[in-house]
CHARMM-style PDB file with segment names, atoms N, HN, CA, C and O in Angstrom:
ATOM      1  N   UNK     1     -21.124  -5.547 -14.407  1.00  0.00      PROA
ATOM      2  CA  UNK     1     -19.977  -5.776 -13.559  1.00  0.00      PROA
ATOM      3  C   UNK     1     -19.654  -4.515 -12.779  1.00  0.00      PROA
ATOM      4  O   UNK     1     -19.730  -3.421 -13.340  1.00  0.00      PROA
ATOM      5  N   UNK     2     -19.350  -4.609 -11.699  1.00  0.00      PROA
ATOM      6  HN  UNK     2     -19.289  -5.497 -11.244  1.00  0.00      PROA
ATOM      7  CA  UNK     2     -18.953  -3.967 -10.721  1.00  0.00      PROA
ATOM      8  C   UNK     2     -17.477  -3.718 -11.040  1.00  0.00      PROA
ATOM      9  O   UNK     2     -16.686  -4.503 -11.563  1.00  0.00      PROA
ATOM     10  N   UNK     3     -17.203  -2.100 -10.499  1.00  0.00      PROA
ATOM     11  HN  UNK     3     -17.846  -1.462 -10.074  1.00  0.00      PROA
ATOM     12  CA  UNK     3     -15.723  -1.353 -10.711  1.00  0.00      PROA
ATOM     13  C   UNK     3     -15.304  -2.329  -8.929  1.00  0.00      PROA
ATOM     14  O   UNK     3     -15.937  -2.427  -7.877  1.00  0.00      PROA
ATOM     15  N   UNK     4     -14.218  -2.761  -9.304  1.00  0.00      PROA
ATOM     16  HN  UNK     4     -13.704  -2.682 -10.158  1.00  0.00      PROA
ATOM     17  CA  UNK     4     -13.112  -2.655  -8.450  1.00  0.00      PROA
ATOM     18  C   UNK     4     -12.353  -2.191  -7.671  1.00  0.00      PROA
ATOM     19  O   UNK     4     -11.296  -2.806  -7.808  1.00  0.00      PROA
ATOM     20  N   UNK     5     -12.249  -1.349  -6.809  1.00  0.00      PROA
ATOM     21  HN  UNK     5     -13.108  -0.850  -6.698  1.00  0.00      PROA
ATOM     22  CA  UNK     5     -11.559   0.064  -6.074  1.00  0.00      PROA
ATOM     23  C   UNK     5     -10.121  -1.023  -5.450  1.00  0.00      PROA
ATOM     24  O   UNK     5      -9.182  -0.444  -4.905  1.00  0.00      PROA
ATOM     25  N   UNK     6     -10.093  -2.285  -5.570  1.00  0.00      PROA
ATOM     26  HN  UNK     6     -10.857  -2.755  -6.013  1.00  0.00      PROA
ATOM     27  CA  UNK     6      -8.703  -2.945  -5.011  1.00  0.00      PROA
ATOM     28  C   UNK     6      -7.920  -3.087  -6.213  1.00  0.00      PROA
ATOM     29  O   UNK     6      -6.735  -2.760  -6.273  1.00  0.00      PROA
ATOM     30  N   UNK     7      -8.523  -3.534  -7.091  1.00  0.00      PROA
ATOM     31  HN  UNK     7      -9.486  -3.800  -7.043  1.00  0.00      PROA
ATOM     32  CA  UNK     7      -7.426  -3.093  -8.602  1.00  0.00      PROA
ATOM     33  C   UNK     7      -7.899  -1.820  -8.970  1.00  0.00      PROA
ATOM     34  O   UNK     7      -9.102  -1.670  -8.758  1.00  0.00      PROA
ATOM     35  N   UNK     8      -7.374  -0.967  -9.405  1.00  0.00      PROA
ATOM     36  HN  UNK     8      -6.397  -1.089  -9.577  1.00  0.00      PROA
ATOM     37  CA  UNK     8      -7.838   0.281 -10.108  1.00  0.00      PROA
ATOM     38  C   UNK     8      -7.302  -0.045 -11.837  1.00  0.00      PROA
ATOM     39  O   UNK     8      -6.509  -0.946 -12.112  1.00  0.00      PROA
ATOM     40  N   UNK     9      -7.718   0.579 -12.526  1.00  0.00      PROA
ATOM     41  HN  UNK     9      -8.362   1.311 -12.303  1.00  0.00      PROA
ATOM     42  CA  UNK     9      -6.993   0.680 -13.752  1.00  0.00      PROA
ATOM     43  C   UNK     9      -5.905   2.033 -13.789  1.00  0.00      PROA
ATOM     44  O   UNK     9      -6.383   3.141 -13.545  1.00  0.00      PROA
ATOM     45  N   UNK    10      -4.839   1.941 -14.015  1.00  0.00      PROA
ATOM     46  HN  UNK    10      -4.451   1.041 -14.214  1.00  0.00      PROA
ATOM     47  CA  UNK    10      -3.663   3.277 -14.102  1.00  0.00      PROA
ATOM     48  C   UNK    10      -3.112   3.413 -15.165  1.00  0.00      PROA
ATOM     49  O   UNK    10      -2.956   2.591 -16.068  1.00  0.00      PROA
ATOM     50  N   UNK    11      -2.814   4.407 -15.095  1.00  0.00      PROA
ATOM     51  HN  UNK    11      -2.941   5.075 -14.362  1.00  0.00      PROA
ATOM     52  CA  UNK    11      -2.297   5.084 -16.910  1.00  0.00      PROA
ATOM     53  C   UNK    11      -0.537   5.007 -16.427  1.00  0.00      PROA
ATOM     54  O   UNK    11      -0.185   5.234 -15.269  1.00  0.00      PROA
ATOM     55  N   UNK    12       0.329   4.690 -17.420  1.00  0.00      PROA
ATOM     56  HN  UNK    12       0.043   4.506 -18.361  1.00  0.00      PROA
ATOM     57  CA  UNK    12       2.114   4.436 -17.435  1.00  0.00      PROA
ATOM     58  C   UNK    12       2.485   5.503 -18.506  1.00  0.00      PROA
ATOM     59  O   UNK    12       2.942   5.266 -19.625  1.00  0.00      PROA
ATOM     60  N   UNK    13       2.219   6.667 -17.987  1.00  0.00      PROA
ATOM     61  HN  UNK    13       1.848   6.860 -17.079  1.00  0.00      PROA
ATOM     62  CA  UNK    13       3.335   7.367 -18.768  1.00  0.00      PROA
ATOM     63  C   UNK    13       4.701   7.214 -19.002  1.00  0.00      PROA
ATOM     64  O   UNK    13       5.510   7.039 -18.090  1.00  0.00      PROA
ATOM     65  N   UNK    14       5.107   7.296 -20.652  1.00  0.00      PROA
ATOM     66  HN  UNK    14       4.450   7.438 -21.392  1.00  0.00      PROA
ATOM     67  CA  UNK    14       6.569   7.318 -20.190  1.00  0.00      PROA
ATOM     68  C   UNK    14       7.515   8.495 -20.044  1.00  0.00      PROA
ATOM     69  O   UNK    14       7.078   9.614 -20.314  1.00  0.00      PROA
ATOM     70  N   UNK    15       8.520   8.378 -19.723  1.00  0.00      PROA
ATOM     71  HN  UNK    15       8.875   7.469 -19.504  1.00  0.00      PROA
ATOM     72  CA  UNK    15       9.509   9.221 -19.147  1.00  0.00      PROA
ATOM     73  C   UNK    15      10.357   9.891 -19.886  1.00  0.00      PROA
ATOM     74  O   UNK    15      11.130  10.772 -19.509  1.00  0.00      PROA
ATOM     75  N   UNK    16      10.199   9.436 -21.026  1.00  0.00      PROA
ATOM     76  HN  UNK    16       9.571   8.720 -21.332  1.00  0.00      PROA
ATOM     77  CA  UNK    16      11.221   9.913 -22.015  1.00  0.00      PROA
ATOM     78  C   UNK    16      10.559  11.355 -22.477  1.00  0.00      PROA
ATOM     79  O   UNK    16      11.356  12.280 -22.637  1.00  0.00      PROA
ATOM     80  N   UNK    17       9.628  11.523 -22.627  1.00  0.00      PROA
ATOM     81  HN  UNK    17       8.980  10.772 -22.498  1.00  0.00      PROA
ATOM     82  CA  UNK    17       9.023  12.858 -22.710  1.00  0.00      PROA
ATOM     83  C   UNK    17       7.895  12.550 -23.926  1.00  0.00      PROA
ATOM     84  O   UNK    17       7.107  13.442 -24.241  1.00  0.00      PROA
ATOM     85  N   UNK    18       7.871  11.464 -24.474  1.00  0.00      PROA
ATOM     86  HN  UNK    18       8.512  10.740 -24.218  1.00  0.00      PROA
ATOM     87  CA  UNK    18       6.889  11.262 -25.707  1.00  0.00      PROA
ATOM     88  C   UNK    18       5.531  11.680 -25.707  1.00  0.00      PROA
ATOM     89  O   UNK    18       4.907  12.185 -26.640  1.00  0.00      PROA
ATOM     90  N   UNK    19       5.082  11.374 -24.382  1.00  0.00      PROA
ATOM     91  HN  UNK    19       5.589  10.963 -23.623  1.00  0.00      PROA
ATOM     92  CA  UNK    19       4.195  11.442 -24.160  1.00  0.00      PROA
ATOM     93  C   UNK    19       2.810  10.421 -24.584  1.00  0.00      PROA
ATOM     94  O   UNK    19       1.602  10.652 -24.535  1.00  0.00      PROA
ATOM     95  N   UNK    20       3.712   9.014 -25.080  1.00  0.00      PROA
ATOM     96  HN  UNK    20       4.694   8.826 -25.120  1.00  0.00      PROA
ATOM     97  CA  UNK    20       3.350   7.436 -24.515  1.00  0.00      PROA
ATOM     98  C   UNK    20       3.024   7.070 -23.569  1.00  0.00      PROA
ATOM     99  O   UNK    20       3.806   7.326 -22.654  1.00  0.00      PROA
ATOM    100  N   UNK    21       1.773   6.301 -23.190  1.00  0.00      PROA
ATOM    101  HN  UNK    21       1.137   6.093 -23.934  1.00  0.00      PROA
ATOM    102  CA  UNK    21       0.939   5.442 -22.049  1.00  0.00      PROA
ATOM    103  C   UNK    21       0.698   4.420 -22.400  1.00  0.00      PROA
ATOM    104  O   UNK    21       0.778   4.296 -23.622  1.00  0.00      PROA
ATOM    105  N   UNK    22       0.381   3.446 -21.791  1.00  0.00      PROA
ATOM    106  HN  UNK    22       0.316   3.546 -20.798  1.00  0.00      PROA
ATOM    107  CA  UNK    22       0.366   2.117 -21.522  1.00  0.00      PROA
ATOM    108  C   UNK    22      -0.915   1.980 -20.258  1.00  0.00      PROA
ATOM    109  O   UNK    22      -0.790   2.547 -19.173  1.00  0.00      PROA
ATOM    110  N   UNK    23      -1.924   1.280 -20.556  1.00  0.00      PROA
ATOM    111  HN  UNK    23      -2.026   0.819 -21.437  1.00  0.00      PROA
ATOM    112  CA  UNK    23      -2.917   0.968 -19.387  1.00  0.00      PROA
ATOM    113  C   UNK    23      -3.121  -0.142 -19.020  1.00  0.00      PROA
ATOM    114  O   UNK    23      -3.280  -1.087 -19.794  1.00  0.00      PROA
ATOM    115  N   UNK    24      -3.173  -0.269 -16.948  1.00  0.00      PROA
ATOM    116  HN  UNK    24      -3.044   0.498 -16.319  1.00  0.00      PROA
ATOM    117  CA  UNK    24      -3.365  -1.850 -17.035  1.00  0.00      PROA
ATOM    118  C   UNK    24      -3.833  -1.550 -15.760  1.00  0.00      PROA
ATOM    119  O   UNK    24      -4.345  -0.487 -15.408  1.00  0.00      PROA
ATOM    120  N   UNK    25      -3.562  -2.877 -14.859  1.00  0.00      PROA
ATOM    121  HN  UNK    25      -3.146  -3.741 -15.145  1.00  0.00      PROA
ATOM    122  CA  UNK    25      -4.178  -2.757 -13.581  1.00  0.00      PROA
ATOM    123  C   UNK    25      -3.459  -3.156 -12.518  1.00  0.00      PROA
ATOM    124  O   UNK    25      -2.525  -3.919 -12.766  1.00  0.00      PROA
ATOM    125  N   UNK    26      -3.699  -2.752 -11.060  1.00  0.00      PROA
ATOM    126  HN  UNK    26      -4.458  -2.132 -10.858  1.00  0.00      PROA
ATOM    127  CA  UNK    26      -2.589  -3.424 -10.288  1.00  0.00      PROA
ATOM    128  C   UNK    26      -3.257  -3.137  -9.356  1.00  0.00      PROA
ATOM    129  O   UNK    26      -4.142  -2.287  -9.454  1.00  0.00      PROA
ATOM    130  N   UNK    27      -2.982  -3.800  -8.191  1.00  0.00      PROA
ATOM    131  HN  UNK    27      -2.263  -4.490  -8.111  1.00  0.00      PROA
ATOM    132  CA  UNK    27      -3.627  -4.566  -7.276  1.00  0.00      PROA
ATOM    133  C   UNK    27      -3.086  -3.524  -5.768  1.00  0.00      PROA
ATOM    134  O   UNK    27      -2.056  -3.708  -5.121  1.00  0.00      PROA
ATOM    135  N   UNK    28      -3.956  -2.639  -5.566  1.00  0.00      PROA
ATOM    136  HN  UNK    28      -4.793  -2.490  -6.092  1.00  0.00      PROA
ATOM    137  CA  UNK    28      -3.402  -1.586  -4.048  1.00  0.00      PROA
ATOM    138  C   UNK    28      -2.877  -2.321  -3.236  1.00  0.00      PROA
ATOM    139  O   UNK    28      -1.656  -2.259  -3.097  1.00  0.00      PROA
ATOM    140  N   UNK    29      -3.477  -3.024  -2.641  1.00  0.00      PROA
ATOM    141  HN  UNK    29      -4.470  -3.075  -2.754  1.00  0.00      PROA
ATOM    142  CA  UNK    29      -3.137  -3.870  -1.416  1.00  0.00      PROA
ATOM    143  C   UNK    29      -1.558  -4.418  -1.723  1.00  0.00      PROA
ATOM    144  O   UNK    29      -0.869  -4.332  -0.706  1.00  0.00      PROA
ATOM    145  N   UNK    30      -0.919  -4.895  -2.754  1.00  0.00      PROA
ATOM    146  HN  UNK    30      -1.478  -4.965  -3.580  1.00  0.00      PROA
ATOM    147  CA  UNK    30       0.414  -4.862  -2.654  1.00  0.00      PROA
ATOM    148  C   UNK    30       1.186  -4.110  -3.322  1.00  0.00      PROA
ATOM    149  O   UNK    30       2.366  -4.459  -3.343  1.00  0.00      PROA
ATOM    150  N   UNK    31       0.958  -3.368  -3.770  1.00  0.00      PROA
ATOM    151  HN  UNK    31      -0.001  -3.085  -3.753  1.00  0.00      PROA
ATOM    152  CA  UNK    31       1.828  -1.920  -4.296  1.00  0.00      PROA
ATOM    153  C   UNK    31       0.981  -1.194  -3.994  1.00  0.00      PROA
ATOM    154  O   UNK    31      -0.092  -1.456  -4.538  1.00  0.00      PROA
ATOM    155  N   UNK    32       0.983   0.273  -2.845  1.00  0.00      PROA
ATOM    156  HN  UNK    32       1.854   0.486  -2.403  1.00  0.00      PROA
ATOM    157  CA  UNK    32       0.244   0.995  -2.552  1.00  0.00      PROA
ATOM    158  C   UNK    32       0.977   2.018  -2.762  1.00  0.00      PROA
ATOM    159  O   UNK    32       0.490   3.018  -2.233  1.00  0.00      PROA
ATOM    160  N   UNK    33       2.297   2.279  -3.509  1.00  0.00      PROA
ATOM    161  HN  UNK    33       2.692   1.467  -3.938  1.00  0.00      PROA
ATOM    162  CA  UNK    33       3.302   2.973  -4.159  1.00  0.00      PROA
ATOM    163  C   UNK    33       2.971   3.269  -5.299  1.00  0.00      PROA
ATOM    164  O   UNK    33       2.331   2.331  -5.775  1.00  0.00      PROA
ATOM    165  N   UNK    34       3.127   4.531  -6.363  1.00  0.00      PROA
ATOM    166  HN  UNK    34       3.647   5.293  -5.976  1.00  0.00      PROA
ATOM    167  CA  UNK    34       3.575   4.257  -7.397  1.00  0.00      PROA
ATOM    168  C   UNK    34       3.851   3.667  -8.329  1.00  0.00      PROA
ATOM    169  O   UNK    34       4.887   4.249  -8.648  1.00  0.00      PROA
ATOM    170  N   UNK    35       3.625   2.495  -9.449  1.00  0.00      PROA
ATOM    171  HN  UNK    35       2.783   2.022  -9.190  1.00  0.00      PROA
ATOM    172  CA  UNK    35       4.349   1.693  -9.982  1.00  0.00      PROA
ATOM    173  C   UNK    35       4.824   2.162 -11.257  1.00  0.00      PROA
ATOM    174  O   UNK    35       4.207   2.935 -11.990  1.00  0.00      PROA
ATOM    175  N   UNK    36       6.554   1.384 -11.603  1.00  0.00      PROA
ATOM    176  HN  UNK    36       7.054   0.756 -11.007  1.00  0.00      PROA
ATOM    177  CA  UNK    36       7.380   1.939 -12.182  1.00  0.00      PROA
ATOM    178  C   UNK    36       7.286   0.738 -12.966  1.00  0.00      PROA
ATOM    179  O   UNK    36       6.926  -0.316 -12.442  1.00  0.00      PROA
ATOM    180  N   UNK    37       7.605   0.828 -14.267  1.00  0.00      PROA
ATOM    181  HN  UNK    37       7.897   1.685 -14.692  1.00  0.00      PROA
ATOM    182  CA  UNK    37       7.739  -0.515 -15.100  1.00  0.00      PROA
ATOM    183  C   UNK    37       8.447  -0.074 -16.321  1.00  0.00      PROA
ATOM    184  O   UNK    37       8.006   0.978 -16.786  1.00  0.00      PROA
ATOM    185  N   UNK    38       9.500  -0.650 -16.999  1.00  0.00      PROA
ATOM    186  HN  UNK    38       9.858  -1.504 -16.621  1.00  0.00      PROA
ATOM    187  CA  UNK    38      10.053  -0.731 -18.251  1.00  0.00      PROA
ATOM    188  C   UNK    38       9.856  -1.170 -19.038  1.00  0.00      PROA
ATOM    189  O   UNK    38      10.125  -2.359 -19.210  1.00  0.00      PROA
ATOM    190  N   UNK    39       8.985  -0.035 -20.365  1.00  0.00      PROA
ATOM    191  HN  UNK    39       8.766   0.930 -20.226  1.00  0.00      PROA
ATOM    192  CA  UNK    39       8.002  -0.516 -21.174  1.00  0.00      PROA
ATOM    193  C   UNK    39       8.391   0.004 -22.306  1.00  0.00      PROA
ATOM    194  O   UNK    39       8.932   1.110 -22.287  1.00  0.00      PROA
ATOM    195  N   UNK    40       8.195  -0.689 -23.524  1.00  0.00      PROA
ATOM    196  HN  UNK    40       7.755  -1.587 -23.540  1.00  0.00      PROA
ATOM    197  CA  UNK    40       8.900  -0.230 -25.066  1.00  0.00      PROA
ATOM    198  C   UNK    40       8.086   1.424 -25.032  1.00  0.00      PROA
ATOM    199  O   UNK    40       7.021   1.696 -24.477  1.00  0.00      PROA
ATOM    200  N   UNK    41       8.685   2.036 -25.552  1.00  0.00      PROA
ATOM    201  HN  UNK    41       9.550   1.815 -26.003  1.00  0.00      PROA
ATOM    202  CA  UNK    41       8.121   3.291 -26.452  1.00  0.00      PROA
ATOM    203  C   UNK    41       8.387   3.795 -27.785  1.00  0.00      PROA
ATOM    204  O   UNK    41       9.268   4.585 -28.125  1.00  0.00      PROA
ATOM    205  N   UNK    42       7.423   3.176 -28.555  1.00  0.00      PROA
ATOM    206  HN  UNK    42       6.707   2.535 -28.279  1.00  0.00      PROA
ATOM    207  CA  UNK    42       7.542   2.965 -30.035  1.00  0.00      PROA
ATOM    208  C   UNK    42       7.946   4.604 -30.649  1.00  0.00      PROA
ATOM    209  O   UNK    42       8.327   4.736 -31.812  1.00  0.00      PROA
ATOM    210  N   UNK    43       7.857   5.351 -30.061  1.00  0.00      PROA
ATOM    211  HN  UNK    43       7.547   5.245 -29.116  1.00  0.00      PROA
ATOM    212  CA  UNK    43       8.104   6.803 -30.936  1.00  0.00      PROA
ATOM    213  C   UNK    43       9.649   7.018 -30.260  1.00  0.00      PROA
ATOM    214  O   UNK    43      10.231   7.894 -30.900  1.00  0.00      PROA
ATOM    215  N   UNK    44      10.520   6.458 -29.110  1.00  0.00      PROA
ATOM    216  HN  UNK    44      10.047   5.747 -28.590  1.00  0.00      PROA
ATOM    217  CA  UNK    44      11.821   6.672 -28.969  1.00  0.00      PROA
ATOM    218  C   UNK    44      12.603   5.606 -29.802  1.00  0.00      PROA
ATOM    219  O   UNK    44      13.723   5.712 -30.301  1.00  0.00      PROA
ATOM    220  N   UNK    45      11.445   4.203 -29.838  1.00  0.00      PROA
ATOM    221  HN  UNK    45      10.535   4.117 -29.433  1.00  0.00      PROA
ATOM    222  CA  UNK    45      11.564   2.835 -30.550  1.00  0.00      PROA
ATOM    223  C   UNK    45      13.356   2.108 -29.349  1.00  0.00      PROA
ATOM    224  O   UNK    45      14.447   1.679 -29.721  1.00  0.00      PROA
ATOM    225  N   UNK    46      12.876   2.284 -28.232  1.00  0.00      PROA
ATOM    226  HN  UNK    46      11.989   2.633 -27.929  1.00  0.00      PROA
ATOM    227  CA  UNK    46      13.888   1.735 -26.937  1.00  0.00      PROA
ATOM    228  C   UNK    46      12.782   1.670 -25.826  1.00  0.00      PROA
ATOM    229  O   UNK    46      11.726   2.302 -25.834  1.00  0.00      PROA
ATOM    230  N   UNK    47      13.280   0.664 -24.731  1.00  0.00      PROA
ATOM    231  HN  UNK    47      14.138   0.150 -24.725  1.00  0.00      PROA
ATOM    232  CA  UNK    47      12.842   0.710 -23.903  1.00  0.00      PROA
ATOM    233  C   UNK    47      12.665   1.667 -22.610  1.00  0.00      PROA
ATOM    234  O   UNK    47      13.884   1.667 -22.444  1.00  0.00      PROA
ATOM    235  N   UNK    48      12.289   2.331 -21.750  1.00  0.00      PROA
ATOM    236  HN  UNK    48      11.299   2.332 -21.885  1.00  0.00      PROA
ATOM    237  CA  UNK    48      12.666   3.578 -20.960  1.00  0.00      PROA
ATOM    238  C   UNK    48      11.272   3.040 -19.737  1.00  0.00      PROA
ATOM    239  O   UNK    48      10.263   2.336 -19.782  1.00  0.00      PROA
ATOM    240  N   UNK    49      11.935   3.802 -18.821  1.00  0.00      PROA
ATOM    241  HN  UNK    49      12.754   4.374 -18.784  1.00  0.00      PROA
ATOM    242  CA  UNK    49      10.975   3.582 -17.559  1.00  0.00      PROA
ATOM    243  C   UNK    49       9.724   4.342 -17.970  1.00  0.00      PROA
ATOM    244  O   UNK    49       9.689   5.443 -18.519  1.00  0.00      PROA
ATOM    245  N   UNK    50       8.512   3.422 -17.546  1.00  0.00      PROA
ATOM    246  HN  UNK    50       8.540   2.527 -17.101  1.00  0.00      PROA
ATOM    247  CA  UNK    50       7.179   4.351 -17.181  1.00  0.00      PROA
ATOM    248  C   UNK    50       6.491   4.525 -16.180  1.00  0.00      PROA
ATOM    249  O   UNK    50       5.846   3.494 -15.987  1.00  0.00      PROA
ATOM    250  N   UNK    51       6.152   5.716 -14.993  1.00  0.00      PROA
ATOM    251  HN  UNK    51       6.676   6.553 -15.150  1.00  0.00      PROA
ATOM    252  CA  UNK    51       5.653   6.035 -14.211  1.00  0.00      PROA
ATOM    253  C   UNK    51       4.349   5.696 -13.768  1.00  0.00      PROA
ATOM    254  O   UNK    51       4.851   5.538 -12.655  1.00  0.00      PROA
ATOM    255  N   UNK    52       3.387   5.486 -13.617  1.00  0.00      PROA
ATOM    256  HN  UNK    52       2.979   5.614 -14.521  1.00  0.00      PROA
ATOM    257  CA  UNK    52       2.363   5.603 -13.021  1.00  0.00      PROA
ATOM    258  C   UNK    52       1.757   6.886 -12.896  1.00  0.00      PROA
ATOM    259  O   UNK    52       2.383   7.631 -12.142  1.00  0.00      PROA
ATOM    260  N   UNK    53       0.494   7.482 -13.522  1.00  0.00      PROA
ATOM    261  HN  UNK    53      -0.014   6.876 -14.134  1.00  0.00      PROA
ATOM    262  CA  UNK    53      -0.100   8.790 -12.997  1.00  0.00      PROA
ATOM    263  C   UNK    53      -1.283   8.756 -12.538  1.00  0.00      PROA
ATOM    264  O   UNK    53      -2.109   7.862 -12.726  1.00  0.00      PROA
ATOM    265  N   UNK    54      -1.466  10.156 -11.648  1.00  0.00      PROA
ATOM    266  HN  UNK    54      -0.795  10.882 -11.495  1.00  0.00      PROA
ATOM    267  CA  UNK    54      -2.977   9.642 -11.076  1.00  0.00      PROA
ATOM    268  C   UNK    54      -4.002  10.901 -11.627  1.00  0.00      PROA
ATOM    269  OT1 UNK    54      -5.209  10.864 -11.389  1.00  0.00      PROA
TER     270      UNK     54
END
């Protein structure tokens, strides 16, 4: 199988400082931003925003 360059796979750090990720995929062509998502983080054990890194 062939890599994808229109989905990429991205790493969701979270914000809280844990230094928790989350990996998935998302689609350039309609978020060519950043993506932000609110994702559990089992070591704060609450939910908190996670960033996108590149």
């Amino acid at each position: 199988m062939a890599r994808n360059e229109l989905r990429p796979v991205v790493k969701l750090r979270s914000t809280a400082g844990t230094g928790h990720t989350y990996v998935t995929r998302k689609n350039r062509r309609n978020t060519p931003d950043r993506l932000t998502l609110r994702k559990y983080d089992p070591i704060v054990r609450r939910h908190v925003l996670h960033r996108e890194e590149r």
